[in-house]
N, CA, C and O atoms as a Maestro MAE file, in Angstrom:
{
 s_m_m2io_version
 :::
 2.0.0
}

f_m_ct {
 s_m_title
 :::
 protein
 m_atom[132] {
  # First column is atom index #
  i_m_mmod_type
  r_m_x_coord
  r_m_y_coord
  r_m_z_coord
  i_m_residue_number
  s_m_chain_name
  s_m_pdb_residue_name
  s_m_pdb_atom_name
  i_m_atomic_number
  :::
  1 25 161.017 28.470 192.137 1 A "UNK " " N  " 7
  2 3 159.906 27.729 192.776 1 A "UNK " " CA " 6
  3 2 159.843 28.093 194.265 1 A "UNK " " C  " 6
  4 15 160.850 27.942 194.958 1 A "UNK " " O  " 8
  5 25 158.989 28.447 194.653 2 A "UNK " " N  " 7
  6 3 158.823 28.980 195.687 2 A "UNK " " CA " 6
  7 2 158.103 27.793 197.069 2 A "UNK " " C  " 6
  8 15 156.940 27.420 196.916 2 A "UNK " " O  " 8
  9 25 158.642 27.462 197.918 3 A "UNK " " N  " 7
  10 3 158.306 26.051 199.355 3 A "UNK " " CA " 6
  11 2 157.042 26.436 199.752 3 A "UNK " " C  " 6
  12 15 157.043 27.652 199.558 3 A "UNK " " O  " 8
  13 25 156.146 26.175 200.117 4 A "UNK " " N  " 7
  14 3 154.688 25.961 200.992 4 A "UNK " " CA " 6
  15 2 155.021 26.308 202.210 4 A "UNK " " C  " 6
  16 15 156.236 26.483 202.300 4 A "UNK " " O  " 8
  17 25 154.664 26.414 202.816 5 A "UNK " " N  " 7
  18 3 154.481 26.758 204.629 5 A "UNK " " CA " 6
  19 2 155.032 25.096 205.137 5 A "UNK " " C  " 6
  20 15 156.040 24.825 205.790 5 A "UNK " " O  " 8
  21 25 154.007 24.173 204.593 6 A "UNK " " N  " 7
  22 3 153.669 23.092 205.053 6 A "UNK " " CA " 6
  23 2 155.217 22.216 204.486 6 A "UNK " " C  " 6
  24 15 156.008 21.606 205.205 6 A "UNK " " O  " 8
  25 25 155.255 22.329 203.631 7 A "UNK " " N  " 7
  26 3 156.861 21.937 203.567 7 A "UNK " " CA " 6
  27 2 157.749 22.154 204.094 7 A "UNK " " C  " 6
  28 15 158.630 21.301 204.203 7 A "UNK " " O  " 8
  29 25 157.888 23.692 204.758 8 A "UNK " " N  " 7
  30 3 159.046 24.039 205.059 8 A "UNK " " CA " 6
  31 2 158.844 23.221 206.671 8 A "UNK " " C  " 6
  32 15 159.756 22.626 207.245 8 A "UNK " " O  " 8
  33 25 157.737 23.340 207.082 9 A "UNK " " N  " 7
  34 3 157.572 23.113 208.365 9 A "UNK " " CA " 6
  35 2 158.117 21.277 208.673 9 A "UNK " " C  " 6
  36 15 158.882 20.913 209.566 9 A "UNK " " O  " 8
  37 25 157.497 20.461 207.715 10 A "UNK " " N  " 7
  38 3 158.153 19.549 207.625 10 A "UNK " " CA " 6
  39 2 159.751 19.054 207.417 10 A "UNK " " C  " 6
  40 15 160.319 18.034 207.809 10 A "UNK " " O  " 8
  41 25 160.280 20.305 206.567 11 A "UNK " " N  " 7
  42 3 161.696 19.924 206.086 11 A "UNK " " CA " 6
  43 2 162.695 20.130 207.491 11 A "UNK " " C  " 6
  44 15 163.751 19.579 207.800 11 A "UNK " " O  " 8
  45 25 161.599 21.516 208.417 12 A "UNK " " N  " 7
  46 3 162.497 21.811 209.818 12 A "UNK " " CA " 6
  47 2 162.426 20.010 211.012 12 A "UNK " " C  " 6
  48 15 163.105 19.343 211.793 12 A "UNK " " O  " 8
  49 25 161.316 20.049 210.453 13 A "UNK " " N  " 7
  50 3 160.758 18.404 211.479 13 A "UNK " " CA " 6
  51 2 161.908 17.796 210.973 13 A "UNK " " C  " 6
  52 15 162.850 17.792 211.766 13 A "UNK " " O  " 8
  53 25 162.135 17.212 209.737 14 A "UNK " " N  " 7
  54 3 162.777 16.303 209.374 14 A "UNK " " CA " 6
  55 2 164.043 16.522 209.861 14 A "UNK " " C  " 6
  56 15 164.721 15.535 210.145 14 A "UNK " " O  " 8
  57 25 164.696 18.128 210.080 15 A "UNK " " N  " 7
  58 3 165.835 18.346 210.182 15 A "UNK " " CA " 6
  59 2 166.102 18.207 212.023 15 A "UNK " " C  " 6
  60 15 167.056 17.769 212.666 15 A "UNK " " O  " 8
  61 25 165.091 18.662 212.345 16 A "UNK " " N  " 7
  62 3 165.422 18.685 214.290 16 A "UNK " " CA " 6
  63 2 165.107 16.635 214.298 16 A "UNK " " C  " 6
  64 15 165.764 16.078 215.177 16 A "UNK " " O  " 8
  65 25 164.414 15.888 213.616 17 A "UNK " " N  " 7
  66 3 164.441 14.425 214.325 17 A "UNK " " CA " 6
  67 2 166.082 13.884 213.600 17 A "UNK " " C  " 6
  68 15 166.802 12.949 213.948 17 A "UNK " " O  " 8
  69 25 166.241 14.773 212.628 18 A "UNK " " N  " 7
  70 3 167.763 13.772 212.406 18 A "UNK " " CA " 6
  71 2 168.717 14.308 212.865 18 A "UNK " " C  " 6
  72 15 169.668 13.526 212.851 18 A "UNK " " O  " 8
  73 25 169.160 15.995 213.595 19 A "UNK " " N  " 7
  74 3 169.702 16.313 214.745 19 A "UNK " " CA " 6
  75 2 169.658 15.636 215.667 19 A "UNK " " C  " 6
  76 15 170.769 15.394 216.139 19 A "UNK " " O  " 8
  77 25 168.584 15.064 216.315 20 A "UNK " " N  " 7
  78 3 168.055 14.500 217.951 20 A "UNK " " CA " 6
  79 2 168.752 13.129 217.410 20 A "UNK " " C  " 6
  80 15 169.714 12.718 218.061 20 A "UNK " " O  " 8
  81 25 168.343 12.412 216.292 21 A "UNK " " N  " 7
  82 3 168.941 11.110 215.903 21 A "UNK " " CA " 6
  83 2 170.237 10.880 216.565 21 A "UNK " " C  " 6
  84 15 170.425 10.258 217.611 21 A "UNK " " O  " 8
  85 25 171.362 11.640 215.593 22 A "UNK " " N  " 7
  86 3 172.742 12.207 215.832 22 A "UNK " " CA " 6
  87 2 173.373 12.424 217.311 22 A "UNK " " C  " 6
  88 15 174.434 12.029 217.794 22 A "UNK " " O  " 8
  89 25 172.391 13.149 217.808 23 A "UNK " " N  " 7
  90 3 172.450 13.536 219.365 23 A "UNK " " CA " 6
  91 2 172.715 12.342 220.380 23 A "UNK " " C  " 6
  92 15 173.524 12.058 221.263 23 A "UNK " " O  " 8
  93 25 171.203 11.612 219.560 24 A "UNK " " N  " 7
  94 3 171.410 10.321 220.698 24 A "UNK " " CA " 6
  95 2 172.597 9.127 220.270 24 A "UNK " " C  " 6
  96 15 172.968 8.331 221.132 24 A "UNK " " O  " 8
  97 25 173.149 9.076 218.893 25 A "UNK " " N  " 7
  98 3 173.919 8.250 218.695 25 A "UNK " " CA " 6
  99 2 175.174 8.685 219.201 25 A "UNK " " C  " 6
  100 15 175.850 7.670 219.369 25 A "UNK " " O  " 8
  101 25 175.951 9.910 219.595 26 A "UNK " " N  " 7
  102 3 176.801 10.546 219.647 26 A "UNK " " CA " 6
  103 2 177.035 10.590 221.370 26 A "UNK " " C  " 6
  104 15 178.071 10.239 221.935 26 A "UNK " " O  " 8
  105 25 175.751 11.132 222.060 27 A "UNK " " N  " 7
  106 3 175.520 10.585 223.085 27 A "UNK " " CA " 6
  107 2 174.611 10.283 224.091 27 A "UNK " " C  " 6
  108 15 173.959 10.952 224.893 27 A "UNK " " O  " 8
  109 25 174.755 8.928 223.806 28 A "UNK " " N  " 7
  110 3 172.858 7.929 224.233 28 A "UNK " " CA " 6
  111 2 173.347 8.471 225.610 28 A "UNK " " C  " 6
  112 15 172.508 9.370 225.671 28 A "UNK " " O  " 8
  113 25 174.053 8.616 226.753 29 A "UNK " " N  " 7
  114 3 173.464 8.766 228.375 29 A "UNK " " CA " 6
  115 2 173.166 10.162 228.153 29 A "UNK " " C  " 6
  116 15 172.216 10.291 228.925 29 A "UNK " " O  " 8
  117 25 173.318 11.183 227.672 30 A "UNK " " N  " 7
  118 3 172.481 12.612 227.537 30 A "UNK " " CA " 6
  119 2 171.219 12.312 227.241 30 A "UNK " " C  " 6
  120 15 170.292 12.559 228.012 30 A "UNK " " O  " 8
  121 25 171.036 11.594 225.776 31 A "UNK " " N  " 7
  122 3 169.376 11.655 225.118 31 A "UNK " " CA " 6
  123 2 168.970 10.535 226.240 31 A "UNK " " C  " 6
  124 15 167.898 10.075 225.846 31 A "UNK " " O  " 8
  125 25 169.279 10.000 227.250 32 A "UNK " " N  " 7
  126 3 168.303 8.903 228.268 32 A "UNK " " CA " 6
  127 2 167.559 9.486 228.698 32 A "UNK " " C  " 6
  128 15 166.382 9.127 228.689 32 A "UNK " " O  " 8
  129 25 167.952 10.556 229.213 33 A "UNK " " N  " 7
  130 3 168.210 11.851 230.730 33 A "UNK " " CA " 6
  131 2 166.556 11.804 230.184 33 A "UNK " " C  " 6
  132 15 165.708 12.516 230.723 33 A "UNK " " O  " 8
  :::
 }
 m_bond[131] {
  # First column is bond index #
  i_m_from
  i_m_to
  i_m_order
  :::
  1 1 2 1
  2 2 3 1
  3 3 4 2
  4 3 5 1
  5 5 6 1
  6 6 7 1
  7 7 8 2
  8 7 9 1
  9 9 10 1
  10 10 11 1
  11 11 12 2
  12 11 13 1
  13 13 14 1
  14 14 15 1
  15 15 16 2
  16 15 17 1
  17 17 18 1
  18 18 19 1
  19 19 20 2
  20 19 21 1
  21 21 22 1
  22 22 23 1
  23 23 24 2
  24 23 25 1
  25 25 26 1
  26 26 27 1
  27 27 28 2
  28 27 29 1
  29 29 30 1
  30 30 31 1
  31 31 32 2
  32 31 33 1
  33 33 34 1
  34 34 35 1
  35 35 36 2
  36 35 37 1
  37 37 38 1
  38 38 39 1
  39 39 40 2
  40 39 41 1
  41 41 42 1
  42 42 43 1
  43 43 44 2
  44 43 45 1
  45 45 46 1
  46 46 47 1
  47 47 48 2
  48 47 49 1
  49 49 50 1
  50 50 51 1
  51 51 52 2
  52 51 53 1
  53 53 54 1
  54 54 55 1
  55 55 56 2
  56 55 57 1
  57 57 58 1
  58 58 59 1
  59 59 60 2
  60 59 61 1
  61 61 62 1
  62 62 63 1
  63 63 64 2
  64 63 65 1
  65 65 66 1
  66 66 67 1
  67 67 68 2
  68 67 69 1
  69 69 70 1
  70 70 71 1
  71 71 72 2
  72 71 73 1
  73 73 74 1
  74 74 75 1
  75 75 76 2
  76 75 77 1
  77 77 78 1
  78 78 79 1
  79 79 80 2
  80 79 81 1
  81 81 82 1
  82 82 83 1
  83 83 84 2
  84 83 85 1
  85 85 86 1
  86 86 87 1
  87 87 88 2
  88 87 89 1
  89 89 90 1
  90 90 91 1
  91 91 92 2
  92 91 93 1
  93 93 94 1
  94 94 95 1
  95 95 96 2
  96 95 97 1
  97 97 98 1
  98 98 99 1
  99 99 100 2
  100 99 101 1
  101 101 102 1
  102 102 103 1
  103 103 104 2
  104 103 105 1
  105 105 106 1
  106 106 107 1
  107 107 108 2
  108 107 109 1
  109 109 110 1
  110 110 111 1
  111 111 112 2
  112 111 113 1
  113 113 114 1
  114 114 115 1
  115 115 116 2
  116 115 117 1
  117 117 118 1
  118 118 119 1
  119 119 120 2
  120 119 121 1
  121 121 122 1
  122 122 123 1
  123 123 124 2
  124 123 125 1
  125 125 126 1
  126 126 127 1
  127 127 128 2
  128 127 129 1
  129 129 130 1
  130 130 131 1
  131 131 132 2
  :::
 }
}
């Protein structure tokens, strides 16, 4: 089965906001900045 454009583009979204999530829980005075 072959992903859509539009999926993949979403699956990267989904993956960089739950990186940044992580980021800020790991460390909130960096993600304030």
């Amino acid at each position: 089965m072959h992903a859509s454009d539009a999926d993949t583009d979403v699956r990267k979204l989904s993956e960089s906001l739950i990186s940044l999530l992580f980021y800020c829980l790991l460390l909130p005075k960096e993600c304030s900045q």
